[in-house]
N, C-alpha and C positions, 0 to 999 in steps of 0.2 A: 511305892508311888504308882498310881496308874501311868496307864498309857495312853498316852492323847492321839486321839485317830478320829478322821474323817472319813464318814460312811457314804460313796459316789454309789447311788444305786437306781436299778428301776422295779422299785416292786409292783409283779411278781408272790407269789405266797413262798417262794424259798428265802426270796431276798427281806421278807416280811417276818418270817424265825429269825431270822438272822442279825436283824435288827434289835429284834426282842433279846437275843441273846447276847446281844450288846448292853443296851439298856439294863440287862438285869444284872450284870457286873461292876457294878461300879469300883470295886476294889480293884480289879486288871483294867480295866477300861476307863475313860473319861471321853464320852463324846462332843467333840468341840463343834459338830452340826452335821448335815446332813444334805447332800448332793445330789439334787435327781437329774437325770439324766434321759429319752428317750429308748426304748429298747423291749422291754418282754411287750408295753405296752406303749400311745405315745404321752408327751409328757406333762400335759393336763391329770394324767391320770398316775401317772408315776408320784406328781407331789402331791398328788390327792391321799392316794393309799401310803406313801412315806409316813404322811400327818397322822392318817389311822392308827397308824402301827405305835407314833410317838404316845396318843391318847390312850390307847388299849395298855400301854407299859405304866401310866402315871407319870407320865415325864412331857407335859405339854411347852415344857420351857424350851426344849433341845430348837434349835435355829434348823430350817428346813428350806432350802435353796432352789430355783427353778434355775435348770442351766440348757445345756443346748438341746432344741427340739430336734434337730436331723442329724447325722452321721457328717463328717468333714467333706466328703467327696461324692454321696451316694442317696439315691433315696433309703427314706425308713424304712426296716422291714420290722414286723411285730411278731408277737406269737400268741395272740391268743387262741389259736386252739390249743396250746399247750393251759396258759391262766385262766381263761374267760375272757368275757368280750370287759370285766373291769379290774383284769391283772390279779384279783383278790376273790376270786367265786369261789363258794362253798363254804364262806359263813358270812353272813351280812354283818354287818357294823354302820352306827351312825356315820353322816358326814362329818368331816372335821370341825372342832370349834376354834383350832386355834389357827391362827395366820399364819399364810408363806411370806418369809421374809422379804423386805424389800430388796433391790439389788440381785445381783448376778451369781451364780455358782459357781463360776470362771473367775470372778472375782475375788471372792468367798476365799476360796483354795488358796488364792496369789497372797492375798492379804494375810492370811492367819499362817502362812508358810514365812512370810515375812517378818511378822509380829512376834512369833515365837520364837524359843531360842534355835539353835539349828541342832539340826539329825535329834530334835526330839516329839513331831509327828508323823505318823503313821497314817497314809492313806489304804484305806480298805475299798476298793473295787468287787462290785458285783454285778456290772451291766458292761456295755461296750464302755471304751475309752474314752470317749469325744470329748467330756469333760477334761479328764486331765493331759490329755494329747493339746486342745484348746487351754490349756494354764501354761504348760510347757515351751508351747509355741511363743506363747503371749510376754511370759517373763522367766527367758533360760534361767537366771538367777535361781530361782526357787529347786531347780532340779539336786539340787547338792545340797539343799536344807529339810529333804524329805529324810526319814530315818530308815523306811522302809514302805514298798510298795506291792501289799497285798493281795493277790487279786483271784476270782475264780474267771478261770477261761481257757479256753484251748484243749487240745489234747495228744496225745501220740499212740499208745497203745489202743486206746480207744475209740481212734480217729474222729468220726464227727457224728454230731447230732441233727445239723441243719441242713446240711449236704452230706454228702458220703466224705468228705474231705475236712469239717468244718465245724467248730463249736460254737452256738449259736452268738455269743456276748463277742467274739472275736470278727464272726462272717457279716455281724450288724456293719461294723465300721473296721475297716483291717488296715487303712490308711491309717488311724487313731493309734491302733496296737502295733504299726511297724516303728509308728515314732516315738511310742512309749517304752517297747524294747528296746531301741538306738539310741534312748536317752541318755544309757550311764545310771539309770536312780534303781537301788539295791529291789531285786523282784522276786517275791517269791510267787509261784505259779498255783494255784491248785486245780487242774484241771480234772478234766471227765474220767481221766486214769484214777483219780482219788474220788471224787463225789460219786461216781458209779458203783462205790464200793458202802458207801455211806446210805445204805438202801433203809427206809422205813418198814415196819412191820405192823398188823392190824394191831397186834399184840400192842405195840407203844402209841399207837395213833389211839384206841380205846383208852390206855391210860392215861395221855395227856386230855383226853373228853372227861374221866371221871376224875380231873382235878377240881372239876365244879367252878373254876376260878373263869374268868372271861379270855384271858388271855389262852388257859389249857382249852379249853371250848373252840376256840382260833386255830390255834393251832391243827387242833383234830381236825376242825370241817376241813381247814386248807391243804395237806397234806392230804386229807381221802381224796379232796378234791384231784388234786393232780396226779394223785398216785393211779387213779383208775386208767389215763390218758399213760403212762409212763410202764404200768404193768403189761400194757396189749400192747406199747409200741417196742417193750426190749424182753416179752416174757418172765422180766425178773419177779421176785415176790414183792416189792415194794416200789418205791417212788427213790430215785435219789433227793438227798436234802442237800445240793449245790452251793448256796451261800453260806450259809453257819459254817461250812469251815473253814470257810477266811476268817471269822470272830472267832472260832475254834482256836484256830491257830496263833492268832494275838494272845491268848488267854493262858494256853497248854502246849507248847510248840513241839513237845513231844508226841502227841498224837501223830505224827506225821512222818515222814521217814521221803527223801527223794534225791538227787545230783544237782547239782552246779555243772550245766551245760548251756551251750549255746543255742537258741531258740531264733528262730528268723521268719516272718509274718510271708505268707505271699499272697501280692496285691493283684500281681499280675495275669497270672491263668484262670481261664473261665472255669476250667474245669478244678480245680484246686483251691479257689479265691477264697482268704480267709485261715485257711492251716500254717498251724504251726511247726515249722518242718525242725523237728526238735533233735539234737546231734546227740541223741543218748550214747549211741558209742565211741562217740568223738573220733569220729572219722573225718570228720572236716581239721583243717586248720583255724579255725572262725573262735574268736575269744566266747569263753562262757559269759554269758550274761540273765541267768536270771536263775534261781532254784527251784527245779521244777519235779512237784511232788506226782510219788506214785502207789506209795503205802500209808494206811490211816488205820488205828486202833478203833477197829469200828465202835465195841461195844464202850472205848472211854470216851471214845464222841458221846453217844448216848447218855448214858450217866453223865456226862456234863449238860447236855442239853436238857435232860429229865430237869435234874435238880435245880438248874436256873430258871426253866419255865413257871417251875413249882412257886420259885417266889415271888412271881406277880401276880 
């Protein structure tokens, strides 16, 4: 049986693989719609390129949701000079033909967490929380009928990406992710400890271009695209690929390897605002609440993502 999951995201060209490698699973996967949220870019443009990504897959049907434009307590911060100034630079694509759904994204979540039977959907995060921090608030009910709470963000060994302290999906909105952590709902973490490790290489970005296919075509431009910003900002060889392995990890949970420890958001320090000050050696008293990965089979990420690209 697939696994029914809700993709909350702001693409982004990470969160736009990731999508794709959602989509191209149907056998581990079933997605029951799609979330956008404000965050790499704002969110006129997040449900824009969400739709993209759905058209580029063949899958025009999947329900595409506009949800919260700003952060719970804070102005928006964006990133395109990491995406571009349209989250998606470095391969053009038409505009969408298919419609955002009528109705809310906050709704969306509340309703179909309801509707379904309980602990058997999966939320997958890959932008700030606001969405589901805004469903949680909204209808505590739903928090004990999630099965599991996926998400890429944060970091510890790797500290930050947006501040010296701060990974950017968490530093957007950290009021969202301290309530999402305090929730109680089962979280597994992937953070910049794992996706750092999950680096692209010219060598696979060539080959998903010589698939010839529209989608490997995508993939290529977007990935070079960002990989050029990512190479001169961490000297690595490649771009980390951030999202896919939260679909990764629905898919193959072996890929991945990390602890059941306690992770706590801080809202409060200027200097700090946004880290997840994560008790890897359980040196607190503080209950573990969330599994938070730090090893990733690089190359069976790869081979997974080759081979699912390939079939769109």
């Amino acid at each position: 049986m697939p696994r029914k999951i809700i993709i909350d995201t702001d693409p982004g060209q990470d969160d736009a693989v990731a999508i794709l490698l959602a989509l191209a699973s149907p056998d581990e996967i079933e997605v029951l719609g799609i979330t956008c949220v404000a965050g790499n870019v704002p969110l006129d443009l997040t449900t824009r390129n969400a739709r993209v990504c759905c058209e580029l897959a063949g899958h025009p049907e999947v329900k595409v949701f506009a949800g919260c434009p700003r952060p719970i307590a804070r102005p928006l911060i964006t990133a395109e000079h990491v995406h571009g100034q349209t989250g998606l630079d470095g391969y053009d694509l038409p505009e969408p033909q298919m419609a955002l759904q009528p109705g809310d994204a906050v709704d969306f979540i509340i309703d179909t967490l309801r509707a379904e039977p309980e602990g058997t959907v999966t939320l997958c995060t890959l932008g700030p929380l606001t969405n589901i921090a805004t469903a949680f608030a909204r209808a505590p009910d739903i928090v004990a009928r999630v099965q599991q709470l996926v998400m890429m963000g944060g970091a510890y060994f790797e500290v930050g990406n947006i501040t010296p302290a701060a990974e950017f999906n968490i530093f957007v909105d950290p009021e969202a992710a301290k309530a999402v952590f305090a929730s109680g709902v089962p979280l597994v973490v992937m953070p910049l400890d794992v996706t750092h490790k999950a680096l692209t290489s010219p060598e696979w970005i060539a080959r998903m271009g010589a698939l010839g296919t529209g989608a490997g075509r995508a993939v290529a431009g977007w990935t070079g695209f960002f990989e050029r910003f990512d190479m001169q900002k961490y000297g690595s060889d490649g771009a980390p690929l951030h999202d896919p392995c939260v679909i990764a990890y629905v898919i193959e949970p072996g890929l991945f390897e990390g602890r059941f420890v306690n992770v706590e958001i801080e809202t409060g320090s200027e200097l700090t605002l946004g880290m997840t000050v994560t008790d890897w050696w359980g040196v607190t008293k503080r209950a573990p609440n969330a599994t938070f990965m730090n090893r990733i089979d690089r190359d069976g990420f790869f081979a997974l993502l080759s081979e699912r690209i390939a079939r769109l």
